[in-house]
C-alpha positions as CSV (number, residue, x, y, z in Angstrom):
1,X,17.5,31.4,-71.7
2,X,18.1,34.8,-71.6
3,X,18.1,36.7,-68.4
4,X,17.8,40.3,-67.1
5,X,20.6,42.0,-65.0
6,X,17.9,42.3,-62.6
7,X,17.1,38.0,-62.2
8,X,21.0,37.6,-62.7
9,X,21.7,39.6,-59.6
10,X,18.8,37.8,-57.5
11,X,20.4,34.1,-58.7
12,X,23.5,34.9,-57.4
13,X,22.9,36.7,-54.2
14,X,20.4,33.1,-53.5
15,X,23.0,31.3,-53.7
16,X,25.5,33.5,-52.2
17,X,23.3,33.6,-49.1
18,X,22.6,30.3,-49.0
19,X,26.1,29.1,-48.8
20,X,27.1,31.4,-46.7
21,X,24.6,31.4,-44.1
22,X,25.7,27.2,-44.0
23,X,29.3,27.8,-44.3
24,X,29.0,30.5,-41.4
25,X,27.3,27.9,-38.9
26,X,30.5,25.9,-39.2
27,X,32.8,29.0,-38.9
28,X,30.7,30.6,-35.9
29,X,30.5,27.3,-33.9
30,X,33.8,26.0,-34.3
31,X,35.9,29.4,-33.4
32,X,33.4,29.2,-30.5
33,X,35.1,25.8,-29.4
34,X,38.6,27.3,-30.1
35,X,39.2,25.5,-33.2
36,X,41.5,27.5,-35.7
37,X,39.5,28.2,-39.1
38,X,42.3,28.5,-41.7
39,X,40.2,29.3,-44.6
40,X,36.1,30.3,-45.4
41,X,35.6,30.1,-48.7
42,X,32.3,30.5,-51.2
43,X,33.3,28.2,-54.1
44,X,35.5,25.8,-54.9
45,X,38.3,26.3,-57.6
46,X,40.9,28.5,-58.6
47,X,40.8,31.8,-56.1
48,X,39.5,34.9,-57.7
49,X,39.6,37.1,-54.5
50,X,40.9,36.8,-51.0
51,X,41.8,39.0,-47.5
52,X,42.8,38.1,-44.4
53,X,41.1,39.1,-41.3
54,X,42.3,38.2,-37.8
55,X,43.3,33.9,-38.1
56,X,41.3,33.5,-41.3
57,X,42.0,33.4,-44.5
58,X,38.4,34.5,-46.6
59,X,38.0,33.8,-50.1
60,X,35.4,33.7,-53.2
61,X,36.3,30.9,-55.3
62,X,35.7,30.8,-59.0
63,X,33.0,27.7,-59.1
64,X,29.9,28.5,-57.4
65,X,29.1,24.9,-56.2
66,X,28.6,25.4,-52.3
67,X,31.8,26.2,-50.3
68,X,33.6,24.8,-47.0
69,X,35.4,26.2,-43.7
70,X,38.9,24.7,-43.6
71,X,39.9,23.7,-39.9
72,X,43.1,23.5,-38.4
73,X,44.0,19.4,-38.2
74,X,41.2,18.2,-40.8
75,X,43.8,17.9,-43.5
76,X,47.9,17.7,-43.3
77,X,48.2,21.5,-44.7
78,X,51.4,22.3,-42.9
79,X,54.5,20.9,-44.0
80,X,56.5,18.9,-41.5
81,X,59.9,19.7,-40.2
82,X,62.5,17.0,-40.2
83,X,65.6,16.6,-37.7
84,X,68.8,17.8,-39.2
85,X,66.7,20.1,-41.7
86,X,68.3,24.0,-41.9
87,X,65.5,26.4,-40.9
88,X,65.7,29.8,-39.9
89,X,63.9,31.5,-36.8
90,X,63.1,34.9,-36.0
91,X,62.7,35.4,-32.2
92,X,60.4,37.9,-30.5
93,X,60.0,38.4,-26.8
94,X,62.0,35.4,-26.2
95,X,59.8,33.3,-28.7
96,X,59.4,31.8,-31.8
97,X,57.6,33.9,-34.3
98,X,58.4,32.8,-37.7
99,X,59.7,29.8,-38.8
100,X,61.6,29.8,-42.6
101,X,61.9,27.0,-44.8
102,X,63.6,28.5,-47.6
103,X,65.2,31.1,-48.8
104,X,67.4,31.5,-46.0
105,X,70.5,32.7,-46.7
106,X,68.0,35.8,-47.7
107,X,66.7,36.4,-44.3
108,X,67.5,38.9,-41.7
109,X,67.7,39.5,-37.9
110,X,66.9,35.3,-37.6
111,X,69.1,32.5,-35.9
112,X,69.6,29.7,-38.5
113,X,70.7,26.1,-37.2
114,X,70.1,22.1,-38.0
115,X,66.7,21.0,-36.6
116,X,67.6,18.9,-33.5
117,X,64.3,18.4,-31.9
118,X,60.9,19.9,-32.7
119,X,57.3,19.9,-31.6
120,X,54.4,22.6,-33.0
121,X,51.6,20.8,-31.4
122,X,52.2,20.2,-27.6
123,X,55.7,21.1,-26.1
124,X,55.7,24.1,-28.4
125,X,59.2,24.3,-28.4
126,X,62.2,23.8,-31.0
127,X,66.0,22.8,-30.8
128,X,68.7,23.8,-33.0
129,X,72.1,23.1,-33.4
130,X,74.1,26.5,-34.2
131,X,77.6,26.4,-35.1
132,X,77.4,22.9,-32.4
133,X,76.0,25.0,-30.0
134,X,72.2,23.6,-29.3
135,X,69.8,26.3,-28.5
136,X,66.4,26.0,-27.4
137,X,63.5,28.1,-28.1
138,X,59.4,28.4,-27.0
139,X,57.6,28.6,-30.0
140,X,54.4,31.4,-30.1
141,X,51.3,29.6,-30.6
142,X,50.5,31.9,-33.2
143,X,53.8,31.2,-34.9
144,X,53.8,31.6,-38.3
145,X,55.6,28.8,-41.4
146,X,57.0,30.2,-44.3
147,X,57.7,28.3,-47.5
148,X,57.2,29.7,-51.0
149,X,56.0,33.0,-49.6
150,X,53.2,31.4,-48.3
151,X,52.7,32.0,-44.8
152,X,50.9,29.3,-42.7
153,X,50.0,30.0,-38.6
154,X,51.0,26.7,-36.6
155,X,48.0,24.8,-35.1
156,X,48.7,23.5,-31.4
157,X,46.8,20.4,-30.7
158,X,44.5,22.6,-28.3
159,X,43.2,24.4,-31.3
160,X,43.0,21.5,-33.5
161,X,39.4,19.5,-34.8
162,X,40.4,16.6,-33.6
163,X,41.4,18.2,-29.9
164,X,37.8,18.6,-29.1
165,X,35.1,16.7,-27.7
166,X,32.5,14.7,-30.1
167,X,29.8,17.1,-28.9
168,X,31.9,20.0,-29.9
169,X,33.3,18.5,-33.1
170,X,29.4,18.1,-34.2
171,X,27.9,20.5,-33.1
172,X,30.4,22.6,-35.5
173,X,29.6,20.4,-38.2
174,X,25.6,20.2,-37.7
175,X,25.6,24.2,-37.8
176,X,25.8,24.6,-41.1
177,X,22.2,23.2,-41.9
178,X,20.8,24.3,-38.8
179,X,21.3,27.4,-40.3
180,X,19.6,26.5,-43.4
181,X,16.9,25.5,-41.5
182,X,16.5,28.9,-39.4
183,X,17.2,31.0,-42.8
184,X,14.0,28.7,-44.5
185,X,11.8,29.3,-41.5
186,X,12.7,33.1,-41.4
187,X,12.0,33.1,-45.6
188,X,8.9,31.5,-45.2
189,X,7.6,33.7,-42.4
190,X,8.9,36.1,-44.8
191,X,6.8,35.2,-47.7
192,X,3.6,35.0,-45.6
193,X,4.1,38.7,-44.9
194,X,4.7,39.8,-48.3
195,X,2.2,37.9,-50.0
196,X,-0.6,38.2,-47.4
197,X,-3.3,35.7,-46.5
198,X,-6.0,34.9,-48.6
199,X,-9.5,35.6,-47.7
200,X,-11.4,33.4,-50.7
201,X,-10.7,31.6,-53.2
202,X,-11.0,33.0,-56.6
203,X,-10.9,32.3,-60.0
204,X,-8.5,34.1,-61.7
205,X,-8.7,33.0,-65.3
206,X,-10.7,30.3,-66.9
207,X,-9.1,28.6,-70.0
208,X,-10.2,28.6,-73.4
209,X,-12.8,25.6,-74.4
210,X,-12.6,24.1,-70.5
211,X,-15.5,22.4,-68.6
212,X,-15.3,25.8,-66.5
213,X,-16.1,28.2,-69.6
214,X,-18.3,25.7,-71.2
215,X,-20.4,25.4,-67.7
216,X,-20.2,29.6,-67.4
217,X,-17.5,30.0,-65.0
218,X,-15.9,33.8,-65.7
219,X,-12.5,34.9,-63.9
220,X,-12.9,37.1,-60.5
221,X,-15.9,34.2,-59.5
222,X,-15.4,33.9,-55.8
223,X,-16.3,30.4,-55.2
224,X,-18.5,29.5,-51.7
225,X,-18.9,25.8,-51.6
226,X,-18.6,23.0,-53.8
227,X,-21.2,20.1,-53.7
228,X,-22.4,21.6,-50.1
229,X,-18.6,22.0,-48.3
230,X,-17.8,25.5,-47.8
231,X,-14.2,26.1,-49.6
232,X,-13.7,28.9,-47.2
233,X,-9.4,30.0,-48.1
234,X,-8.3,26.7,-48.4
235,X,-7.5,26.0,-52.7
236,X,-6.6,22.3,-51.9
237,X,-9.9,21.6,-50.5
238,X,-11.2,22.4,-54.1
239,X,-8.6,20.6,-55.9
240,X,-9.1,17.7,-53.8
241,X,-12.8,18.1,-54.5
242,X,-12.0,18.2,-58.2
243,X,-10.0,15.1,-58.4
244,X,-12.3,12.6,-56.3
245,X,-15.6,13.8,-59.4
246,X,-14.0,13.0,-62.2
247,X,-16.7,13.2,-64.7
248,X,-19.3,13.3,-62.5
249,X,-21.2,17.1,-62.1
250,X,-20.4,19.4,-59.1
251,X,-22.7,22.0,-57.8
252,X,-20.5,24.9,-57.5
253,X,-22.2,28.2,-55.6
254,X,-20.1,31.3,-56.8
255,X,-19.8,35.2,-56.0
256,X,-19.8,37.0,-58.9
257,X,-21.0,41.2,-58.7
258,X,-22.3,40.6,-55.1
259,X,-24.7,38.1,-56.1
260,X,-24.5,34.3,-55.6
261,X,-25.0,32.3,-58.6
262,X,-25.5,28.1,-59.2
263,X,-23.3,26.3,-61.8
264,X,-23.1,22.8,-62.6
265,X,-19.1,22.1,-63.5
266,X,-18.3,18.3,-64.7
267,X,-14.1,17.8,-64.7
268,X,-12.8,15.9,-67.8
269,X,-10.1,13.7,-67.4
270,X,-6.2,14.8,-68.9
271,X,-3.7,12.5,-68.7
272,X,-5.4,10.6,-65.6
273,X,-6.0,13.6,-63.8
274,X,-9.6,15.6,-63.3
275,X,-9.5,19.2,-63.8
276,X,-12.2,21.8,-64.8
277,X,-9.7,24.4,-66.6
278,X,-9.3,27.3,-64.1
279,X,-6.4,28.8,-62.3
280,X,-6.9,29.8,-58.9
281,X,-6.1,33.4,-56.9
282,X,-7.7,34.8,-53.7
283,X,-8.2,38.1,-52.3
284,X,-5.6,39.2,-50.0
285,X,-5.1,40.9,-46.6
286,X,-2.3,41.6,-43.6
287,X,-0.9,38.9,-42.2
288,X,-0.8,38.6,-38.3
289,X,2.5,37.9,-36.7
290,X,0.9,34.6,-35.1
291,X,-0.4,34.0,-38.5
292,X,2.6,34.4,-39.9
293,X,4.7,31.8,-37.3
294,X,2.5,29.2,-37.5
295,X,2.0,29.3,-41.4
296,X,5.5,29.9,-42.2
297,X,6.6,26.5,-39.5
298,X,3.2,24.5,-41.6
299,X,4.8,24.8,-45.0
300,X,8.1,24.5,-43.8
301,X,6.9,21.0,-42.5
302,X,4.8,20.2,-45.6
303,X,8.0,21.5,-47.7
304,X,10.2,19.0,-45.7
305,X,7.8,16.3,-46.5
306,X,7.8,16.9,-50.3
307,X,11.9,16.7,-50.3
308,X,12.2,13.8,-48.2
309,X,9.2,12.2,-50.7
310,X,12.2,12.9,-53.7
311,X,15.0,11.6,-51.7
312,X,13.3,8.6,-51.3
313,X,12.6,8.2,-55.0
314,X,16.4,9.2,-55.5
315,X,17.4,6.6,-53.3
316,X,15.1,3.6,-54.7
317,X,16.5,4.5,-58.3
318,X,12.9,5.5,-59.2
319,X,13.9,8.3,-61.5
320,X,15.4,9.1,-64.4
321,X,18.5,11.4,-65.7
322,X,15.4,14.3,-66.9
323,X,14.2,14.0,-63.1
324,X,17.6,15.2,-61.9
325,X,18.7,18.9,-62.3
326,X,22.0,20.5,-61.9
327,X,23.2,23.6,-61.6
328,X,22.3,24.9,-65.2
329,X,18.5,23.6,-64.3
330,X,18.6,25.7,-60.8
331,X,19.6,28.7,-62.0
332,X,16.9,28.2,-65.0
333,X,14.3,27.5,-62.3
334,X,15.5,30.3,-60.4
335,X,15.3,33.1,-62.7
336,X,11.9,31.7,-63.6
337,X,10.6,32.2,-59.6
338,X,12.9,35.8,-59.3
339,X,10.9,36.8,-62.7
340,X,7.8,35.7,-61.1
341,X,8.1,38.3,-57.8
342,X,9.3,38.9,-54.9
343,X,6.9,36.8,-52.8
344,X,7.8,33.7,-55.2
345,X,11.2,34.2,-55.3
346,X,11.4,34.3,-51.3
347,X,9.0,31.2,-51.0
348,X,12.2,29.7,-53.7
349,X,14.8,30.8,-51.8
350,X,13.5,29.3,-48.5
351,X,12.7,26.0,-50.5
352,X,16.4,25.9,-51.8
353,X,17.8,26.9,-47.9
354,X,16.1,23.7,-46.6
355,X,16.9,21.8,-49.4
356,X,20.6,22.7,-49.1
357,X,20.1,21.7,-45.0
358,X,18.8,18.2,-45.7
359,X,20.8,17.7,-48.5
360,X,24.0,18.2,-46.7
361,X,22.3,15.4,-43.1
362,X,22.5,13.0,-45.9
363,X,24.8,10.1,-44.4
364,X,26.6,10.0,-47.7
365,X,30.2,10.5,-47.9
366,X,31.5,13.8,-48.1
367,X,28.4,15.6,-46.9
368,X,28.2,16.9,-43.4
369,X,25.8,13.9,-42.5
370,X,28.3,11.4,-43.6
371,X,30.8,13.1,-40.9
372,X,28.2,12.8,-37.9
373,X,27.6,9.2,-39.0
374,X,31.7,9.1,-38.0
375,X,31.6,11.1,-34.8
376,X,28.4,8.8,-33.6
377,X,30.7,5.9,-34.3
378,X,33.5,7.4,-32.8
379,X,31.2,8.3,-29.9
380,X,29.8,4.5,-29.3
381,X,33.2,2.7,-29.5
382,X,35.2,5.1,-27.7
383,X,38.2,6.4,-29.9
384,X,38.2,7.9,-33.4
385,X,38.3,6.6,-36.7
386,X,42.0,6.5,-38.5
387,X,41.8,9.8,-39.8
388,X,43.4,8.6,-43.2
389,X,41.0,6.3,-43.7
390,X,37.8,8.7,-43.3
391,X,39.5,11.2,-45.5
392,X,39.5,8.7,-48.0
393,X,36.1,7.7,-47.5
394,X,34.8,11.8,-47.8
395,X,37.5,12.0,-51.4
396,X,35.6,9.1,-53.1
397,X,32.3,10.9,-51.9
398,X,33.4,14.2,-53.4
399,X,34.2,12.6,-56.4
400,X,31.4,10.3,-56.7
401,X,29.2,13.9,-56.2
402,X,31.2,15.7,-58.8
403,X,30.9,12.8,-61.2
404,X,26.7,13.0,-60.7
405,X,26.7,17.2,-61.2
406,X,28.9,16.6,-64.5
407,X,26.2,14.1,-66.1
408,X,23.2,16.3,-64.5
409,X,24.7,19.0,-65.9
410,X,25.7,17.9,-69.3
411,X,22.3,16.6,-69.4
412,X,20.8,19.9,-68.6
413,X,22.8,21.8,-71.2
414,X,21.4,18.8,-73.8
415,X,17.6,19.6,-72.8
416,X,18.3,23.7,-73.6
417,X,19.8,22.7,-77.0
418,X,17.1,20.3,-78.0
419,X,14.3,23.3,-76.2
């Protein structure tokens, strides 16, 4: 599979834009509901590049597998201070700006004691024993930890996950595939402007010893009506015509030069399906805005539909190991539809944005569905579930997921060797 600079660029900006579109849904809605974001990341892995901009920490990651928004409580990132542990603290305006772990007998202009009493979360405060004296001190609530010269901002309760209200909690978490679904919609508005709307419907080439060249049918034939129904724009009206005559003649009234012409067309049967041996085109023109709304919301419906159809068959274990692709078969199919044009690659990309959307509403652990299923629980009884044990419950889904994209994949790499 060998791919052109070009179709290598348009792979990984799709999926760059995909995940970060999702991942930004998170970010936007939980800063909006005061929740500290520690980290937004595009990967998972090993880091290859990071920056810091105001609170967050932004990073590309070095496997391109989705990505995640790391909030302040979800996971125990902050080591805890014990009483009677040595820290050091610098002070600024009367509070706590830095808090030192190690390394202490190398730090300056700080007040280093025994830990007496401390609290990051609520009081905000810390007590230290100097030299017996105890001192007390506010703590900022954008203090900062150090350890290892890693430097970690303190999360007060009030800017924790869990802090917030179960609307707030999913509405943070549901933003990520809304915006899929808003970035498909816009993409398949998109596509109906680039690729027009057909007028006809038009053969564009007929093949080689087909019931369509043996009954006369050349490519650029506009076809009229078939057995009497007018065909109008509409190709599935055609196919659908096609499949319900297996071997049985159609009277097919075609455009060809400006003059209408008769031709009888009998479909042959290939592997249980009727076809006459053409491929399909139309003539073309602008697309109107309202055009463009209401056919861009119709195949994002009928799209919808067609994945839910798969999910089904995924679910019922009516598939097989070939059925399933990974990541090697995406961005196989994906340089195939960038290769193919802009239009097709667009009409791709907004397939892939809703798939990603619905994917993630699964109720399956670890995916953003799974963690409303635990909010609406949380919601009906009327306190949370133990945190450690959800946790739990999203690691064996993680695992479970990476387990399934390791034999998909391996399975894909087999099914390039053998071509």
């Amino acid at each position: 599979m060998l791919l052109s600079p070009q179709v290598i660029f348009q792979i990984v900006l799709l999926f760059f834009v995909l995940v970060t579109i999702h991942e930004w849904g998170h970010y936007y809605f939980a800063k909006r509901a005061g929740i500290l974001v520690r980290e937004f990341a595009i990967g998972f892995g090993p880091k290859l590049f990071s920056f810091i901009r105001g609170e967050t920490r932004y990073t590309l990651r070095l496997l391109p597998i989705g990505g995640f928004v790391r909030m302040a409580g979800e996971d125990p990132e902050i080591v805890q201070i014990q009483p009677g542990q040595t820290i050091a603290v610098s002070i600024e305006q009367g509070r706590v700006n830095r808090i030192y772990l190690d390394q202490l007998d190398q730090r300056t202009n700080v007040v280093q004691g025994s830990v007496d009493r401390i609290d990051l979360e609520r009081e905000l405060s810390v007590s230290l024993d100097v030299d017996g004296e105890k001192l007390t001190y506010a703590v900022h609530p954008q203090a900062y930890m150090i350890a290892k010269s890693k430097e970690t901002q303190i999360a007060p309760w009030d800017r924790q996950f869990g802090s917030k209200t179960v609307g707030q909690r999913a509405l943070s978490i549901f933003a990520g595939p809304f915006m899929n679904f808003i970035l498909a919609f816009v993409l398949f508005v998109t596509v109906l402007f680039l690729a027009g709307m057909p007028v006809n419907v038009k053969i564009d080439r007929v093949e080689p010893d087909s019931p369509a060249q043996k009954a006369g049918l050349q490519g650029g034939d506009i076809i009229s009506r078939v057995n009497g129904q007018p065909i109008g724009d509409n190709p599935s009206d055609l196919t659908g015509l096609i499949r319900a005559s297996a071997s049985k003649k159609m009277d097919w009234t075609i455009q060809r030069g400006g003059k209408e012409m008769q031709i009888q067309v009998t479909p042959e049967i290939k592997e249980d399906v009727a076809l006459v041996g053409v491929r399909l085109t139309s003539d073309k023109r602008n697309t109107k805005i309202g055009e463009a709304f209401s056919g861009g919301w119709t195949n994002m419906v009928e799209a919808t539909k067609q994945i839910l159809i798969g999910f089904k068959t995924l679910i019922l274990g009516n598939f097989k190991l070939d059925d399933l692709g990974g990541p090697v078969r995406i961005v196989e199919v994906t340089g195939e539809h960038a290769s193919a044009g802009l239009p097709q690659y667009t009409f791709w990309a907004a397939i892939m944005s809703l798939y990603l959307g619905i994917f993630n509403l699964l109720p399956f652990p670890a995916l953003d569905g799974s963690r409303l299923v635990f909010l609406a629980f949380e919601a009906v009884r009327g306190r949370p579930v133990d945190p450690g044990r959800e946790s739990m419950v999203h690691f064996v889904g993680f695992a479970m997921l990476m387990l399934l994209m390791i034999a998909v994949t391996y399975n894909d790499i087999l099914r390039l060797i053998k071509g």
